[in-house]
Kinemage of the C-alpha trace (Angstrom):
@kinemage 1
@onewidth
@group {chain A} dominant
@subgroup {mainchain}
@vectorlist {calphas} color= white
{ca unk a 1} P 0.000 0.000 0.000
{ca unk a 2} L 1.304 3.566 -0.768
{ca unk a 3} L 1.017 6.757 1.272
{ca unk a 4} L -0.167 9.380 0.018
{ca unk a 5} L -1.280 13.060 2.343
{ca unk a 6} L -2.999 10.371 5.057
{ca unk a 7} L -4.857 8.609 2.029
{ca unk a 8} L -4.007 5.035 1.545
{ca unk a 9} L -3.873 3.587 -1.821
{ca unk a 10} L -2.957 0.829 -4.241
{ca unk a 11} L -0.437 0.903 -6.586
{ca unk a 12} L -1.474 -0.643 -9.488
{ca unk a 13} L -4.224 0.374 -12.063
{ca unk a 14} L -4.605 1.815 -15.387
{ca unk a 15} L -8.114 2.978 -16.942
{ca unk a 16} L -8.592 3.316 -21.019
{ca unk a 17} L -12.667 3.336 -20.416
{ca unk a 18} L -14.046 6.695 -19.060
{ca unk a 19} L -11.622 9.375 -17.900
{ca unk a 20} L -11.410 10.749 -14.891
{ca unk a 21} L -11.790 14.890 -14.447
{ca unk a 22} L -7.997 15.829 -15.612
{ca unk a 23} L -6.419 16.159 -12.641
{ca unk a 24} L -9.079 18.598 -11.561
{ca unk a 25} L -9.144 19.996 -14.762
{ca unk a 26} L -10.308 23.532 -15.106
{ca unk a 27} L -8.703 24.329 -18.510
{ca unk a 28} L -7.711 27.876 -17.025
{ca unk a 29} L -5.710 26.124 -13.675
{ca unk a 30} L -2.705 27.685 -12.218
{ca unk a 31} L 0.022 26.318 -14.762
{ca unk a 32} L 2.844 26.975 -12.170
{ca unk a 33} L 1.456 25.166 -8.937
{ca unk a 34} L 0.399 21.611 -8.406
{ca unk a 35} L -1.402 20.344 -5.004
{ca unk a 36} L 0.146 17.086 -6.022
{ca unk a 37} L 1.376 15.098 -3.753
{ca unk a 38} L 4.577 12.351 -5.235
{ca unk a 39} L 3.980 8.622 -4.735
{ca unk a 40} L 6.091 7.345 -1.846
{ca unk a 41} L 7.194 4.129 0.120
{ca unk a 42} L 9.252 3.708 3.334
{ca unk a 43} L 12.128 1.345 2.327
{ca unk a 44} L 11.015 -2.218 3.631
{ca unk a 45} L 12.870 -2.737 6.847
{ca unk a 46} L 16.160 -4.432 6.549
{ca unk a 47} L 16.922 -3.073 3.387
{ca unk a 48} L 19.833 -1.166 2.119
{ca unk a 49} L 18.691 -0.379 -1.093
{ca unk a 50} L 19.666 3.234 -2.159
{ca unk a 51} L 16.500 2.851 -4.386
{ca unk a 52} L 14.377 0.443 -3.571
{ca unk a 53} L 11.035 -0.714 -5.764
{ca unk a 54} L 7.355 -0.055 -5.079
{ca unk a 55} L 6.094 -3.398 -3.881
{ca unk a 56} L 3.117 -3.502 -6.330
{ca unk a 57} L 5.055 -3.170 -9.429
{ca unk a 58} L 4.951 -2.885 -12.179
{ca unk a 59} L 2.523 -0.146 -11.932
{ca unk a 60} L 1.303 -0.090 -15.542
{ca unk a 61} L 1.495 -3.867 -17.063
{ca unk a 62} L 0.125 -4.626 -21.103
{ca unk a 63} L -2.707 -6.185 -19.987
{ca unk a 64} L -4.165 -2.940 -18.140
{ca unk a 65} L -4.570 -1.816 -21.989
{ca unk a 66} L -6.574 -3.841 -24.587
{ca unk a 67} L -3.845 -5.084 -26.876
{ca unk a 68} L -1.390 -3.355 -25.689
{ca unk a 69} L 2.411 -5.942 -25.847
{ca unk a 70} L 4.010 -3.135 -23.979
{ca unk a 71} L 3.660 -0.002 -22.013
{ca unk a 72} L 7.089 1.464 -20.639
{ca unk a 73} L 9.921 4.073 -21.030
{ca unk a 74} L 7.192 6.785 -20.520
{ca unk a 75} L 7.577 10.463 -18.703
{ca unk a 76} L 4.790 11.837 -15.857
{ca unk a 77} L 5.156 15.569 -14.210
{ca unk a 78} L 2.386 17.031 -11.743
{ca unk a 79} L -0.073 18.803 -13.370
{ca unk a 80} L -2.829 20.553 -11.776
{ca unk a 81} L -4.163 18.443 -8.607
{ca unk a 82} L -2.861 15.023 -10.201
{ca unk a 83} L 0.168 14.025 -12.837
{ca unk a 84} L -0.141 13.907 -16.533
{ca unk a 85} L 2.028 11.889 -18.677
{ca unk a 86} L 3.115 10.821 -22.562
{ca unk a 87} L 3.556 7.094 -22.798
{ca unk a 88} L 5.166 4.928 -25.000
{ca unk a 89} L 2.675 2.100 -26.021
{ca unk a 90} L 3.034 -1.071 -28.589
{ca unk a 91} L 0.273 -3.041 -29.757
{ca unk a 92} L 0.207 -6.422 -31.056
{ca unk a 93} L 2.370 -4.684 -34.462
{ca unk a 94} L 4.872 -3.476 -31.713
{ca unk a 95} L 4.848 -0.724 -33.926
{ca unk a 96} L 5.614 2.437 -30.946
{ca unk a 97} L 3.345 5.183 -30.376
{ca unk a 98} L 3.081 8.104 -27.857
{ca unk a 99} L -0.375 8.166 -25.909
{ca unk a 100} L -0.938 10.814 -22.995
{ca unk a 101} L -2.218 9.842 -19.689
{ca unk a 102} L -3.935 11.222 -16.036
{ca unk a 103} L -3.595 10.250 -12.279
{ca unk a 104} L -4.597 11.799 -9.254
{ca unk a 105} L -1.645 9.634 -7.231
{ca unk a 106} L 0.947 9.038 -9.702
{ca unk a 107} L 0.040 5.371 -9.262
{ca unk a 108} L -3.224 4.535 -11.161
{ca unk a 109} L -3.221 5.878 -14.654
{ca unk a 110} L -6.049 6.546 -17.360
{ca unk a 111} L -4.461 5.960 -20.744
{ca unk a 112} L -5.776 7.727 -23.744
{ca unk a 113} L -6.815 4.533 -25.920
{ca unk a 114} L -5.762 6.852 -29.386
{ca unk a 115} L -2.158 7.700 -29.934
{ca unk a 116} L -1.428 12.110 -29.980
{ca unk a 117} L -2.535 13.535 -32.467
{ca unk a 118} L 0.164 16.244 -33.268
{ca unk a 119} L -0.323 19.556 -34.817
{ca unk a 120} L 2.468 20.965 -36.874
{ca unk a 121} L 3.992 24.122 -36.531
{ca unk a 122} L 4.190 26.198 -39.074
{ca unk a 123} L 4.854 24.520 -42.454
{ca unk a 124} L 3.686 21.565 -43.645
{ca unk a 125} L 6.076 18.877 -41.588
{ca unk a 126} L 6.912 15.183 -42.534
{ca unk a 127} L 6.107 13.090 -39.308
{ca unk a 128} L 7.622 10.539 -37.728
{ca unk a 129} L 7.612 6.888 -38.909
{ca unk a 130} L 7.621 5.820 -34.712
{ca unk a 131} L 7.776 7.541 -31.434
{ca unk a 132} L 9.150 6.080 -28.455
{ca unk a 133} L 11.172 7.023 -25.133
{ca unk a 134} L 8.970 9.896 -24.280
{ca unk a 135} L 10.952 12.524 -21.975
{ca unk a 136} L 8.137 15.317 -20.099
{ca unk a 137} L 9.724 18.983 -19.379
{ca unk a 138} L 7.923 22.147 -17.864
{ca unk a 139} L 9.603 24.971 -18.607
{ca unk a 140} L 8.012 28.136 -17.613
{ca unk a 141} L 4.044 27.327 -18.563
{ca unk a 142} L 4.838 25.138 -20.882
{ca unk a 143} L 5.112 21.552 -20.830
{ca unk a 144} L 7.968 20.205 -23.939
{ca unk a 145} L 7.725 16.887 -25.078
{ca unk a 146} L 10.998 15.326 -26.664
{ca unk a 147} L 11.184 11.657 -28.117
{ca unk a 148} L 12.872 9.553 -30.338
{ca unk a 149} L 11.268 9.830 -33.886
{ca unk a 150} L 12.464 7.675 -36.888
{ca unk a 151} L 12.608 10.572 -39.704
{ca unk a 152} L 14.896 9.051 -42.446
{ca unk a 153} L 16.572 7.676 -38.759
{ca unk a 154} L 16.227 7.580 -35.219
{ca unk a 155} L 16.249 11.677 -34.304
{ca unk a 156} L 14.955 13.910 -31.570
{ca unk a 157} L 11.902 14.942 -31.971
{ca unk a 158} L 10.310 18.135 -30.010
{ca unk a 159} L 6.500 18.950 -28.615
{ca unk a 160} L 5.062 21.453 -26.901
{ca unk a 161} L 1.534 21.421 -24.640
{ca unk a 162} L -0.339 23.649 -22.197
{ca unk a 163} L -3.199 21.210 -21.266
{ca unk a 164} L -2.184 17.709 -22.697
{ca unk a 165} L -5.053 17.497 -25.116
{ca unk a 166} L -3.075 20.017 -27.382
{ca unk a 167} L 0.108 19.308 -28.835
{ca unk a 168} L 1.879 21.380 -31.186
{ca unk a 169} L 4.974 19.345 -32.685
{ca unk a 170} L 7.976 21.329 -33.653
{ca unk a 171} L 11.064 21.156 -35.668
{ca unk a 172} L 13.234 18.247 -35.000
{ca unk a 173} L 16.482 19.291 -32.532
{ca unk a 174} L 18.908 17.303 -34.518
{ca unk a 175} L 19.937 15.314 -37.837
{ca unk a 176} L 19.939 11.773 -37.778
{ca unk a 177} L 21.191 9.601 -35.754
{ca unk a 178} L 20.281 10.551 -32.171
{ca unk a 179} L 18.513 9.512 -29.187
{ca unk a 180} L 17.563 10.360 -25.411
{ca unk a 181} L 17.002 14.019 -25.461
{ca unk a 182} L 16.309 15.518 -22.329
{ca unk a 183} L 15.669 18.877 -21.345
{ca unk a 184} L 16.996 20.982 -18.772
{ca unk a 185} L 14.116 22.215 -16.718
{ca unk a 186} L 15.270 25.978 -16.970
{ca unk a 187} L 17.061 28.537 -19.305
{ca unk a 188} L 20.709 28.819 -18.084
{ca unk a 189} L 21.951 32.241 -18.891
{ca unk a 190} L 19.143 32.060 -21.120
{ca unk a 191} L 19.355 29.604 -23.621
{ca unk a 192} L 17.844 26.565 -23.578
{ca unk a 193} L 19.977 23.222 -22.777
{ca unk a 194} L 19.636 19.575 -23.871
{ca unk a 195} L 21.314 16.232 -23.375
{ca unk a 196} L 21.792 13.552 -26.002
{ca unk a 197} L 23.306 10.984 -27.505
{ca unk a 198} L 24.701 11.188 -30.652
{ca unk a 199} L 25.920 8.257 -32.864
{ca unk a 200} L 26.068 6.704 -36.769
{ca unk a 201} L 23.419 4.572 -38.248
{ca unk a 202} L 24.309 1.975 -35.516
{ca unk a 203} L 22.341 0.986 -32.530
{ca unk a 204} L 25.116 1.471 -29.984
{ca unk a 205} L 27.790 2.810 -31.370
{ca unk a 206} L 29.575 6.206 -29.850
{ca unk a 207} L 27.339 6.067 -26.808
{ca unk a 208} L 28.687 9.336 -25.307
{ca unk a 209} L 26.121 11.918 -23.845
{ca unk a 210} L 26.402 15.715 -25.157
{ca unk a 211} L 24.693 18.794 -23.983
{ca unk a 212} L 23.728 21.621 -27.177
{ca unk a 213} L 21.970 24.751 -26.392
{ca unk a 214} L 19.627 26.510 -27.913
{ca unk a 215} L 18.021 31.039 -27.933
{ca unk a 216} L 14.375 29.367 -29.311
{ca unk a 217} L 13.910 25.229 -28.637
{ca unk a 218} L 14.541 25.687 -32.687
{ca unk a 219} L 18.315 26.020 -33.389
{ca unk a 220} L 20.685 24.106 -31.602
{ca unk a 221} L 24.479 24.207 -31.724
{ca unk a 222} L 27.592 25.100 -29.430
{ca unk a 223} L 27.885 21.189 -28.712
{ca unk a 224} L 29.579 19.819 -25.959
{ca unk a 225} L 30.747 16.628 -24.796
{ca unk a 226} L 29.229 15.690 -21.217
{ca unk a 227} L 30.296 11.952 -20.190
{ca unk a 228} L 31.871 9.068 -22.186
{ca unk a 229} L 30.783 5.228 -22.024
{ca unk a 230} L 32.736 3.273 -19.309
{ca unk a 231} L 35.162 0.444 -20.409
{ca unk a 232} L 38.409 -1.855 -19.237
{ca unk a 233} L 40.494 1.349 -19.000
{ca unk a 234} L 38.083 3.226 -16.328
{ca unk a 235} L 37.307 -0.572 -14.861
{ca unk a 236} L 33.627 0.529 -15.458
{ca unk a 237} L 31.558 -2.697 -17.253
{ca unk a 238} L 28.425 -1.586 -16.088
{ca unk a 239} L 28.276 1.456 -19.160
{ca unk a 240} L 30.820 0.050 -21.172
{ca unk a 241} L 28.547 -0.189 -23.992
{ca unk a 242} L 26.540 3.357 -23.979
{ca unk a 243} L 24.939 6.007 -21.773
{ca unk a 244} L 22.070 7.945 -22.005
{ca unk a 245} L 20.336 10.608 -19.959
{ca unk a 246} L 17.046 9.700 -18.182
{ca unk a 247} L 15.010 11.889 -15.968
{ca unk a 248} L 14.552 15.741 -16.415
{ca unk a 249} L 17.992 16.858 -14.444
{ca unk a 250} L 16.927 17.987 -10.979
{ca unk a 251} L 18.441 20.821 -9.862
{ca unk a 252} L 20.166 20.880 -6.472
{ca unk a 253} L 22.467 23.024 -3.852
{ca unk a 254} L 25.320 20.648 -5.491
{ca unk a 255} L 24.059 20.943 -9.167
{ca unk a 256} L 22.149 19.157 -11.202
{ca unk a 257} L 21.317 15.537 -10.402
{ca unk a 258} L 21.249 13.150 -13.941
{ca unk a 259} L 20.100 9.879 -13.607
{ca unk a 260} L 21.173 7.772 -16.879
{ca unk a 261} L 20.900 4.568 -18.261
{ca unk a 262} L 24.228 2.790 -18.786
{ca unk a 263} L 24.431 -0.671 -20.842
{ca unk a 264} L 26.916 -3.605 -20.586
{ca unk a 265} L 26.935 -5.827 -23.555
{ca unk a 266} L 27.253 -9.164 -22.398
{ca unk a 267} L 27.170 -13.170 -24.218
{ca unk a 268} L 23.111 -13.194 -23.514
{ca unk a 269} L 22.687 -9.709 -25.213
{ca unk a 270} L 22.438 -5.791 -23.293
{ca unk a 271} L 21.734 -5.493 -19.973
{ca unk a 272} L 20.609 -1.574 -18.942
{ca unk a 273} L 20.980 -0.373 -15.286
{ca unk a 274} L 20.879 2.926 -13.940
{ca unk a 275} L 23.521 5.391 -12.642
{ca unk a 276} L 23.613 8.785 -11.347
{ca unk a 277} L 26.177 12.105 -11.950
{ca unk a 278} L 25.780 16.010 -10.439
{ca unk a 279} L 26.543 18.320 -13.430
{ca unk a 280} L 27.642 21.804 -12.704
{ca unk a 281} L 24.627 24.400 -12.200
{ca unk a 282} L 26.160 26.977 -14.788
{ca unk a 283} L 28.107 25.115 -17.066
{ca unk a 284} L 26.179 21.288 -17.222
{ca unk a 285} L 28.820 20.081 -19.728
{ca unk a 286} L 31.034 19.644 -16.344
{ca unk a 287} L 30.546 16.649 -14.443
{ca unk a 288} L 31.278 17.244 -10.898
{ca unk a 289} L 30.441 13.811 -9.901
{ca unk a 290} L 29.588 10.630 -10.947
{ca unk a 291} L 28.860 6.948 -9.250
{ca unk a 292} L 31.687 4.360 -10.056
{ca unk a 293} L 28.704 1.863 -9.950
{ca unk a 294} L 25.271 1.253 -10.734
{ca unk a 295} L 22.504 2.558 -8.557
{ca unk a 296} L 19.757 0.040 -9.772
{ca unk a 297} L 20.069 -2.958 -12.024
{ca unk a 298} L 17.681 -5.805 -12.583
{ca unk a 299} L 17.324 -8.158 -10.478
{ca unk a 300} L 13.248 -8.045 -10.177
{ca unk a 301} L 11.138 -11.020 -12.648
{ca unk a 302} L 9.499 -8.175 -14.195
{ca unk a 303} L 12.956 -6.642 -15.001
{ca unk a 304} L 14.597 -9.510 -15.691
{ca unk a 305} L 12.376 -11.312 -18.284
{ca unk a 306} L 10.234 -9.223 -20.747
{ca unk a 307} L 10.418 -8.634 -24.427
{ca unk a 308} L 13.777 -7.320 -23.677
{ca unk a 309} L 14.806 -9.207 -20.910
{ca unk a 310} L 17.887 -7.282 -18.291
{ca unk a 311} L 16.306 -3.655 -18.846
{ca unk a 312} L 15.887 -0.879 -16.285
{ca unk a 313} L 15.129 2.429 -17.878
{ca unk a 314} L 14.828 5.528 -16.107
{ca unk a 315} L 12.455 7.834 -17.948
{ca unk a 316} L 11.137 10.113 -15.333
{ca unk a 317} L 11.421 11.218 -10.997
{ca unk a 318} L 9.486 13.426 -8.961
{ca unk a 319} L 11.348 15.127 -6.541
{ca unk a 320} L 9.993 16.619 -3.224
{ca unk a 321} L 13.087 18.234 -1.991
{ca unk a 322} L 11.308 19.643 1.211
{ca unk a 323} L 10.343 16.032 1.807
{ca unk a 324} L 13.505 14.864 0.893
{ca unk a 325} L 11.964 12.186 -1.553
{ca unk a 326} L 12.551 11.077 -5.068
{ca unk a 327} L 10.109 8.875 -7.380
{ca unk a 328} L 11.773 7.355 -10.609
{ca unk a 329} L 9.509 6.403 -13.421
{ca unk a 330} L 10.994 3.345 -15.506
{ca unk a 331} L 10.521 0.916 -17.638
{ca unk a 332} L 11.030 -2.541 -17.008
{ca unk a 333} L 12.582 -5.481 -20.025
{ca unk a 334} L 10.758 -2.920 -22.838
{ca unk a 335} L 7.076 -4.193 -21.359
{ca unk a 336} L 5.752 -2.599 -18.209
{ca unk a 337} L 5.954 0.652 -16.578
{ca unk a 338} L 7.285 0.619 -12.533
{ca unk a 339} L 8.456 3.063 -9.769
{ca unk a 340} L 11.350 2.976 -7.550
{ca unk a 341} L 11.885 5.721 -4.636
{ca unk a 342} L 15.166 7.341 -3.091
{ca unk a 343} L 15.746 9.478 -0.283
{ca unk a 344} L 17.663 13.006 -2.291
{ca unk a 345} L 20.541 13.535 0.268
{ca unk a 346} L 20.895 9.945 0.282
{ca unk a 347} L 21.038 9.782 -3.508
{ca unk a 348} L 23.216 13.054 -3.965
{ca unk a 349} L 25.636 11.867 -0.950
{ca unk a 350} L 26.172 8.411 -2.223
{ca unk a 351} L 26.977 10.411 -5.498
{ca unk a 352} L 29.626 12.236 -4.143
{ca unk a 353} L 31.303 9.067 -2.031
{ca unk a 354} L 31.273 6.756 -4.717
{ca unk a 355} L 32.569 9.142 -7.831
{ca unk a 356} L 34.683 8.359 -10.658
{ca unk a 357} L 34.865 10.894 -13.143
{ca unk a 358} L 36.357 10.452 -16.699
């Protein structure tokens, strides 16, 4: 059972019948408050877990939609008195689409049943062939949506939304090939920052995270390099392979918390775990620190065995820094949707202890 402001609920449950009221949905809300209140666990006694899992994941499962073969790597943010979200969801083609989505807890999700229909911008825009790996940022009063899109190649692909009924897609950030862009939640010294990870017309290959910056979420240059892949000479297997950037970056006394994905290729194919680095406040292209280990791997049967069996992908957290609580959104083995919590200091401190840098 989860606690949530002295009510008590379950954790799983997803709705694609009759939506609730959007998240107390007055059209003309308050854009830049939310009376939400993040999901949240105590760790189970006896553990040591620096992140430990919601005990009734996964949270969102296939079968909660009808058809639906997967429903995971998707982003949630408060919005309004609840959470709204973009999902990534494959049906029985396993052909990915993004869907958007409502809670009041953060916990039990209604799923719109048709995939976004996007607006374009401006001139007339070729779409995408897919959509997948949703990220969610709010920047000011607006909410930007950035996935990978397969336009003559895996790109990034940007979005924009006030209410999460309307979505007006923009220009693409970048030329083939590139994946896992990720916003940073505000302008620094006013231009707009994102991560990603560039690469050729490989899966894997390069697997280094960057950082480009942008005066208009249009054009994007002054690249930087961010964080390479691990490997023998760094005695890092855990992100040997690639990295990627997860969450929105959470912004912090020490700088910005990153969570990331990092992949180990191994004899029975990838396996994707999760670290964590603190990038400077001013400058995010520094890494001030960043965890010589993993902070989550799989180890849980939903995690473990899946349509991509050995995946934990961080997609999403909600941070209560007051409360000193963190909730990561991720998808487990590229089929269900799950939670996993952290206490912040514990997080950032554990960060700092256990750094290697390179």
């Amino acid at each position: 059972m989860t606690e949530k402001a002295g009510v008590v609920s379950g954790g799983n449950g997803v709705s694609v019948a009759s939506a609730p009221e959007k998240c107390g949905g007055s059209s003309d809300r308050d854009l830049h408050a939310s009376a939400a209140v993040i999901p949240w666990q105590q760790r189970p006694a006896g553990s040591t877990e620096l992140l430990w899992r919601h005990s009734e994941n996964p949270t969102i499962a296939p079968h909660h939609m009808p058809g639906a073969q997967g429903i995971y790597n998707s982003a949630v943010v408060p919005y309004g008195d609840g959470f709204a979200g973009v999902f990534r969801v494959e049906l029985r083609t396993r052909y990915p689409h993004l869907h958007s989505g409502w809670s009041e807890d953060g916990l039990q999700w209604h799923i719109e049943p048709k995939p976004i229909a996007f607006k374009n911008e401006g001139e007339t825009f070729v779409g995408d062939d897919y959509a997948y790996d949703p990220r969610v940022c709010r920047i000011d009063d607006t909410y930007f949506i950035t996935w990978c899109g397969g336009h003559n190649g895996p790109t990034i692909s940007v979005a924009r939304t006030q209410d999460f009924q309307n979505f007006t897609r923009m220009e693409n950030a970048f030329l083939p090939f590139n994946r896992n862009g990720v916003l940073f939640p505000r302008r620094i010294n006013g231009k707009y920052f994102m991560l990603s990870r560039p690469s050729d017309d490989g899966h894997t290959p390069f697997g280094d995270i960057y950082v480009s910056q942008s005066p208009d979420m249009v054009h994007w240059g002054r690249h930087r390099l961010v964080m390479r892949k691990g490997g023998d000479h760094v005695g890092q297997w855990w992100q040997r392979t690639k990295v990627g950037a997860g969450p929105i970056p959470i912004e912090t006394e020490d700088g910005w918390l990153m969570i990331y994905h990092g992949v180990m290729d191994t004899c029975n194919g990838f396996v994707y775990s999760m670290g964590a680095a603190i990038l400077d406040l001013e400058e995010p292209w520094k890494v001030l620190y960043r965890t010589n280990q993993h902070i989550m791997t799989p180890e849980a049967s939903y995690e473990v065995s899946g349509h991509v069996p050995n995946v934990v992908f961080p997609c999403a957290a909600l941070c209560d820094q007051a409360q000193d609580r963190l909730a990561v959104y991720y998808g487990a083995a590229d089929t269900s949707s799950c939670v996993a919590y952290a206490h912040l200091s514990e997080l950032i401190a554990f960060t700092k202890e256990n750094s290697a840098v390179f």
